[in-house]
C-alpha positions in Angstrom: 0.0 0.0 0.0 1.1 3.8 -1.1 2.6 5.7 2.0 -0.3 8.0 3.4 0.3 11.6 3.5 1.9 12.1 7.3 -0.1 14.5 8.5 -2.3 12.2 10.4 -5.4 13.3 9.1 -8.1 11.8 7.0 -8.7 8.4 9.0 -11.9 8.3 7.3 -13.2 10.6 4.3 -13.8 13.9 5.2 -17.5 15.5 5.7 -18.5 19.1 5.3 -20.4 21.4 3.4 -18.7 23.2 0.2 -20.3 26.2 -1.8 -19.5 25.8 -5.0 -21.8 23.9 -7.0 -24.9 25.4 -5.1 -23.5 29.3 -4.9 -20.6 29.4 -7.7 -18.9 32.9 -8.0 -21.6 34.6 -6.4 -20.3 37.9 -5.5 -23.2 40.7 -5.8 -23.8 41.2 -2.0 -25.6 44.1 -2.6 -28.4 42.9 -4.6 -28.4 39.1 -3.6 -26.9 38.7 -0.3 -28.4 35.4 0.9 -26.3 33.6 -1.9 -23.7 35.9 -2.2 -20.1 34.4 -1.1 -19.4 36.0 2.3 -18.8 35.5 5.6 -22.8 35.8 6.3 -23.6 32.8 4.4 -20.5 30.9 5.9 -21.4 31.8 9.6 -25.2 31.3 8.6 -24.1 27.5 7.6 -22.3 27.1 10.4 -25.1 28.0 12.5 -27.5 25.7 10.4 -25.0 22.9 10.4 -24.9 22.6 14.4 -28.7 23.5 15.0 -30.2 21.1 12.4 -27.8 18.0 13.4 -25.7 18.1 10.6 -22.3 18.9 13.0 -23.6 15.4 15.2 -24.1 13.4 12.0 -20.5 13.8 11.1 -20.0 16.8 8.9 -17.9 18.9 10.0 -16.1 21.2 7.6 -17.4 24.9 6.2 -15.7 25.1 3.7 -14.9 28.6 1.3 -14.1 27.7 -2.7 -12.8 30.0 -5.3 -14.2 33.6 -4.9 -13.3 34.6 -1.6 -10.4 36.7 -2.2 -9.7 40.3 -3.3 -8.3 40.7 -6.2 -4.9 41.2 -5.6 -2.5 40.1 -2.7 -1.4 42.7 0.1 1.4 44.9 0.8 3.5 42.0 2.4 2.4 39.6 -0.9 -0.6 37.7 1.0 -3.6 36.6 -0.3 -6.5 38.4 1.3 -10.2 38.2 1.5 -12.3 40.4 -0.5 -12.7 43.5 2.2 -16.7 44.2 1.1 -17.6 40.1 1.6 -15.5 39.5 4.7 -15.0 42.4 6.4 -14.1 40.3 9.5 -11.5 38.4 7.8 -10.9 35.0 7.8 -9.0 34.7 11.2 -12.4 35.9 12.9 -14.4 33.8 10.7 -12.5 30.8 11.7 -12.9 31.4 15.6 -16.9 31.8 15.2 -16.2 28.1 12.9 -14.3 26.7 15.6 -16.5 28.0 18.4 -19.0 26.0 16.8 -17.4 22.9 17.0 -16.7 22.9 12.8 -13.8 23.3 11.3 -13.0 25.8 8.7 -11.9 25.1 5.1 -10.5 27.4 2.3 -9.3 27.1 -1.3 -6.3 28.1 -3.4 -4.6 27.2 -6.7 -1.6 25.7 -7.8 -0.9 28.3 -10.8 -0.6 32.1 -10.6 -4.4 32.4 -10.9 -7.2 30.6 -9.3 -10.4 29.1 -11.8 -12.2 32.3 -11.4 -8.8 34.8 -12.1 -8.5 35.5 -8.5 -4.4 35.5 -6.8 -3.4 31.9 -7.2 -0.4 30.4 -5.2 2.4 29.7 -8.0 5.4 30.6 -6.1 3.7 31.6 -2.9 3.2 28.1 -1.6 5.2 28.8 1.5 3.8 32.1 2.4 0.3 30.9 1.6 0.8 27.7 3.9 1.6 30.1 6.6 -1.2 32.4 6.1 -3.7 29.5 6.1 -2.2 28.4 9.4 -2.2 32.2 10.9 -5.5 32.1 10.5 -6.6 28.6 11.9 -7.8 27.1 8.6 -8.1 23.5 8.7 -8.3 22.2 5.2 -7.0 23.8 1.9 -8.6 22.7 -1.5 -5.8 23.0 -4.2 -7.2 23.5 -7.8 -5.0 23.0 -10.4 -6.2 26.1 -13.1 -3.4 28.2 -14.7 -0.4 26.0 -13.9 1.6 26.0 -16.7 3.7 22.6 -17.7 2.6 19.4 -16.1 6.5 19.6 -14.5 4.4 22.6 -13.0 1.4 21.9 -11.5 3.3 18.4 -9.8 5.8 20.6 -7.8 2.9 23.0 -6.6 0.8 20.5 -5.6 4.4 18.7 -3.8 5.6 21.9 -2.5 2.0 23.2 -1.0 1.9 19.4 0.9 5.5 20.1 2.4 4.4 23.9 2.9 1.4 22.8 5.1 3.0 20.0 6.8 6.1 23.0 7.9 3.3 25.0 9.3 3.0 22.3 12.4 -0.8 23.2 12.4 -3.0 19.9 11.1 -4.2 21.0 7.7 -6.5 18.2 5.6 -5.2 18.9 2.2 -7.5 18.1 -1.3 -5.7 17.9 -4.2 -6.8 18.0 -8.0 -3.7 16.8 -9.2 -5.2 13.3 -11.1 -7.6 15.2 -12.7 -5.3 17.3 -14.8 -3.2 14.7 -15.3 -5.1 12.4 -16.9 -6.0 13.9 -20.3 -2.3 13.8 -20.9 -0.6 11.0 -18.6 -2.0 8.0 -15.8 -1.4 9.8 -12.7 0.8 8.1 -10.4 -1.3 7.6 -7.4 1.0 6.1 -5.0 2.7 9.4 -5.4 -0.2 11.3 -4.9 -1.0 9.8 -2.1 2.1 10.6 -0.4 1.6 14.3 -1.0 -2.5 14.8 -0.6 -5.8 13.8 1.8 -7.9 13.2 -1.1 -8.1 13.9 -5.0 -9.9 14.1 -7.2 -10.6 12.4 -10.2 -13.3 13.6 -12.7 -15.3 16.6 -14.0 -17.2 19.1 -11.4 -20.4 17.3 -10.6 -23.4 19.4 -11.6 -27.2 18.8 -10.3 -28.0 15.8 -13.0 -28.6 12.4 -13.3 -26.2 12.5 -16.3 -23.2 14.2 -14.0 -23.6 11.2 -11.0 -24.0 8.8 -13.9 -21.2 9.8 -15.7 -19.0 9.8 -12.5 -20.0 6.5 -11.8 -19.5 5.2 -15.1 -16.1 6.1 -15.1 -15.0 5.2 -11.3 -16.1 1.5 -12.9 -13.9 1.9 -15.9 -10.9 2.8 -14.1 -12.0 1.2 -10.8 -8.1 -1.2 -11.3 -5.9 1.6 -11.0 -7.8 3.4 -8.1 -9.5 1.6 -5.3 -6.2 -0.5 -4.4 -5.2 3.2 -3.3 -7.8 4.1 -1.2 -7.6 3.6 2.7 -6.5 5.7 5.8 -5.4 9.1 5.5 -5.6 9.3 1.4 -9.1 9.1 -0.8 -10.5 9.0 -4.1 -12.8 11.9 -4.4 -15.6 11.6 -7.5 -15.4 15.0 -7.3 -15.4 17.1 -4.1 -18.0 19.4 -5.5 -20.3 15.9 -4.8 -23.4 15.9 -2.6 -25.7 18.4 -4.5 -29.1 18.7 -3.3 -28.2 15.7 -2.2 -25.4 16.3 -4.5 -21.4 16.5 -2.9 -19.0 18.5 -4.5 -15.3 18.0 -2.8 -16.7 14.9 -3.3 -20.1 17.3 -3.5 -23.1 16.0 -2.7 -25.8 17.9 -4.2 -29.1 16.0 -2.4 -31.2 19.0 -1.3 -31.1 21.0 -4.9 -33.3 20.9 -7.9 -32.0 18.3 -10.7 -32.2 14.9 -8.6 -35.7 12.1 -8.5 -35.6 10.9 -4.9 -34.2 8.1 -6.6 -31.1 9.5 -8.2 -30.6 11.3 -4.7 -30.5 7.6 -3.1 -28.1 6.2 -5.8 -25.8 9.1 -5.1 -26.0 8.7 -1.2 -25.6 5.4 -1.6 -22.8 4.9 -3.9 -20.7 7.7 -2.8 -20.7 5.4 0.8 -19.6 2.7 -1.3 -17.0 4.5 -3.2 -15.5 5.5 0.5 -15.8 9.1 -1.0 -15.3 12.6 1.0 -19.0 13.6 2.0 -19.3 17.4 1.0 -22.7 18.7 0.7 -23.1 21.6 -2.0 -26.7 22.7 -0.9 -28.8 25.6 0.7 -28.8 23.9 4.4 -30.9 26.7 5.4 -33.8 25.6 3.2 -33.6 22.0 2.4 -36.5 19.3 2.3 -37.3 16.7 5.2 -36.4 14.2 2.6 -32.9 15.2 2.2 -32.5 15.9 5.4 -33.2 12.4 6.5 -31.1 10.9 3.8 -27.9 12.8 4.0 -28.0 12.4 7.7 -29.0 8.7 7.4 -26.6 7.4 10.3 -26.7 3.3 8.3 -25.2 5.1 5.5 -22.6 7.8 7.1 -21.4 4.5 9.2 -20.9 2.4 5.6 -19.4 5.8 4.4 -16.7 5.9 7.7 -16.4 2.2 7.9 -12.8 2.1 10.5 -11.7 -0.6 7.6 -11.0 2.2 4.9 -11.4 -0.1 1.9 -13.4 1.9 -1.2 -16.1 -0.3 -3.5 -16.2 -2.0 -6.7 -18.1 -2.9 -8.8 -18.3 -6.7 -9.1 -21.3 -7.3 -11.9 -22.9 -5.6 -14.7 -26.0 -7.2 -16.3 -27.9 -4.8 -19.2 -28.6 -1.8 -17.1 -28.0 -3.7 -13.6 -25.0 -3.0 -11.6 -23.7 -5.1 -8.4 -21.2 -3.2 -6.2 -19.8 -4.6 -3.4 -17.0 -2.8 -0.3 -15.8 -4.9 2.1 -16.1 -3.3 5.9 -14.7 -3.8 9.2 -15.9 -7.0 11.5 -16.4 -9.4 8.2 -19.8 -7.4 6.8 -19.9 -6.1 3.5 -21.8 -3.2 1.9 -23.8 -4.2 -1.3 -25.4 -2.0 -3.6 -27.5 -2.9 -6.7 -28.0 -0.1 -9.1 -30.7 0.4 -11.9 -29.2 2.8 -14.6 -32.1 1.9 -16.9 -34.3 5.7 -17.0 -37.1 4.1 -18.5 -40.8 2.0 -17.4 -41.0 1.1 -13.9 -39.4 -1.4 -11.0 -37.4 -4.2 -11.7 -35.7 -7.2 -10.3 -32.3 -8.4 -10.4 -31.6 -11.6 -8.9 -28.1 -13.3 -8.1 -26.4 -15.8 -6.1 -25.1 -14.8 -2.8 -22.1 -17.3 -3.1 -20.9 -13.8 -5.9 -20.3 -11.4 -2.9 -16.8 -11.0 -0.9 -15.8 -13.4 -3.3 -17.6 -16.3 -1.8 -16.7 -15.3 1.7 -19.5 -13.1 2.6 -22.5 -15.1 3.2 -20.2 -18.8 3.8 -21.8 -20.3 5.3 -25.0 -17.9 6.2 -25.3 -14.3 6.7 -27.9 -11.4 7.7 -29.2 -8.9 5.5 -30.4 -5.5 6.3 -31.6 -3.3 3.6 -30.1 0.4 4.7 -31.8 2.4 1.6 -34.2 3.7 0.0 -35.5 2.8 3.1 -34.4 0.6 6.7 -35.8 -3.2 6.5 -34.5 -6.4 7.8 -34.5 -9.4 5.2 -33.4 -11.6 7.6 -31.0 -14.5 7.7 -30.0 -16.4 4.1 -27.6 -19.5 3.1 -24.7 -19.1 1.0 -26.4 -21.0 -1.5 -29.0 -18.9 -1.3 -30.1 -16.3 -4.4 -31.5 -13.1 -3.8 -34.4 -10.7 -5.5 -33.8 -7.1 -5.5 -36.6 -5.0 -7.0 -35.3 -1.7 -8.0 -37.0 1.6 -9.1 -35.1 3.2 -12.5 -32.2 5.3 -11.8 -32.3 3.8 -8.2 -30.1 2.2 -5.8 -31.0 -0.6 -2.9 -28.2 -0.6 -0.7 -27.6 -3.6 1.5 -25.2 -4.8 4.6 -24.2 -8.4 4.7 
């Protein structure tokens, strides 16, 4: 196994909430300053995030993407936050965080310019580091825009991990390295891991069936080259922009927002805990459904999600538009998941032979089934001879323990 980053963080993917995929660049305070990013909405999600639960169900990081800073650095060559948005400044906004029991996250980028033109890091990674650190910031999301060479972008993201690490404060750190390496080269993940938390590997996820689809579809593709990596301290992330809605972004969720069926919201739930994925929500926390709610706080699923084991999913079948996944967890169990891509008609059933799972481990010689979504249900005890019936709704997930 690749040498974890040694920072000692990361035991288990990382929960939070993200704004990026729900609020983008928003920076028109004046005339919209509920989704504007500034401090306000980042103390008002804080505020949200320990009243409403979502602090006790695990997430725990606010974090701040691209648009917080002014547009150029200060006297003394640091990055600073934009002084209409955040007239506090970060340092004050990190206490109120911390005071809350969350912990704060921030974003940067590897070149001279960040995605939306804003200061990037390129040849500030040691002064940045220390200004993150100065002002208690607790995770740093490294985007790769503007970075030049390839040669490039791998020494920023190498010197930012040894930056951070020289600061002596404990700073998660989320790389996007893979994902500008691949259109050119395979990224060398046991490298990567040495260097970063968790990376991502794909496009931004967006508020579609076609985005979680998509990222799913290719995490199967390439599924040989990167869940051997996965484990303690170092994480694929589908795309940390990934629980939107529902839907997670980081790895954003984005459950909660518009362009998910209850059903798609349950695959994404469901698959991002087998894919041992970072859990950040991309949504409006202070105006979110009972539904979602329930779902992204579902404790079955945040358990599979943090299993202690640290081993990411797989898929293990694909049958027409029926997918078996399966991710081996701590104490023997396993977490199953049987996906229906098809988008079309109404509920069907896939049936297969439980002697397939854990490769023929998992049910030898009986096991105990409990169906954790779309909804709680125990299906009781089964041989491993046994075959079993799963009826599932289109574009839906039924996720299972063993």
């Amino acid at each position: 196994a690749a040498l974890a980053l040694d920072n000692g963080l990361a035991r288990t993917p990382p929960m939070g909430w993200l704004h990026w995929e729900r609020f983008l660049c928003g920076t028109d305070c004046a005339s919209d300053p509920h989704r504007c990013v500034s401090e306000r909405l980042f103390v008002e999600m804080a505020d949200v995030m320990v009243a409403e639960g979502w602090r006790d169900a695990g997430y725990e990081f606010v974090c701040i993407d691209d648009c917080w800073m002014a547009p150029t650095r200060d006297e003394q060559g640091r990055l600073q936050p934009d002084p209409k948005r955040f007239p506090s400044g970060i340092r004050k906004l990190a206490d109120y965080v911390h005071s809350k029991g969350l912990k704060l996250g921030i974003y940067s980028d590897v070149g001279n310019k960040t995605c939306a033109g804003f200061p990037g890091s390129y040849d500030h990674y040691d002064l940045d580091a220390q200004t993150f650190a100065s002002w208690g910031v607790d995770l740093l999301k490294f985007d790769g825009c503007n970075s030049g060479t390839l040669e490039l972008l791998a020494e920023g993201y190498r010197r930012m991990s040894l930056a951070l690490n020289k600061t002596g404060r404990s700073i998660v750190y989320s790389c996007e390295w893979p994902f500008y390496l691949r259109p050119v080269q395979q990224p060398n993940y046991t490298e990567i891991k040495h260097y970063c938390n968790h990376w991502r590997n794909f496009f931004d996820v967006y508020d579609s069936w076609s985005s979680i689809k998509s990222i799913l579809d290719w995490t199967a593709l390439h599924q040989d080259s990167i869940v051997k990596i996965a484990g303690p301290g170092g994480w694929n992330d589908p795309d940390m922009a990934t629980l939107l809605g529902i839907v997670v972004f980081l790895s954003q969720l984005v459950i909660g927002n518009f362009g998910l069926s209850w059903d798609q919201a349950v695959t994404q739930m469901a698959m991002w805990a087998i894919m041992a994925a970072p859990l950040f929500m991309s949504n409006d926390l202070r105006h979110i459904s009972p539904e979602a709610k329930w779902l992204l706080q579902n404790k079955e699923v945040i358990a599979i999600n943090q299993d202690a084991l640290g081993k990411q999913g797989y898929q293990i079948a694909k049958d027409k538009h029926f997918e078996l996944w399966e991710r081996p967890l701590s104490g023997g169990a396993y977490a199953v998941a049987v996906l229906n891509q098809q988008e079309i008609g109404g509920p069907q059933n896939f049936t297969f032979s439980l002697s397939f799972l854990g490769n023929g481990l998992a049910c030898n010689p009986a096991c105990s089934i409990q169906q954790v979504l779309p909804a709680s249900r125990d299906w009781g005890v089964y041989s491993w001879v046994s075959s079993l019936s799963v009826e599932v709704n289109p574009t839906g997930t039924v996720l299972l323990k063993v």
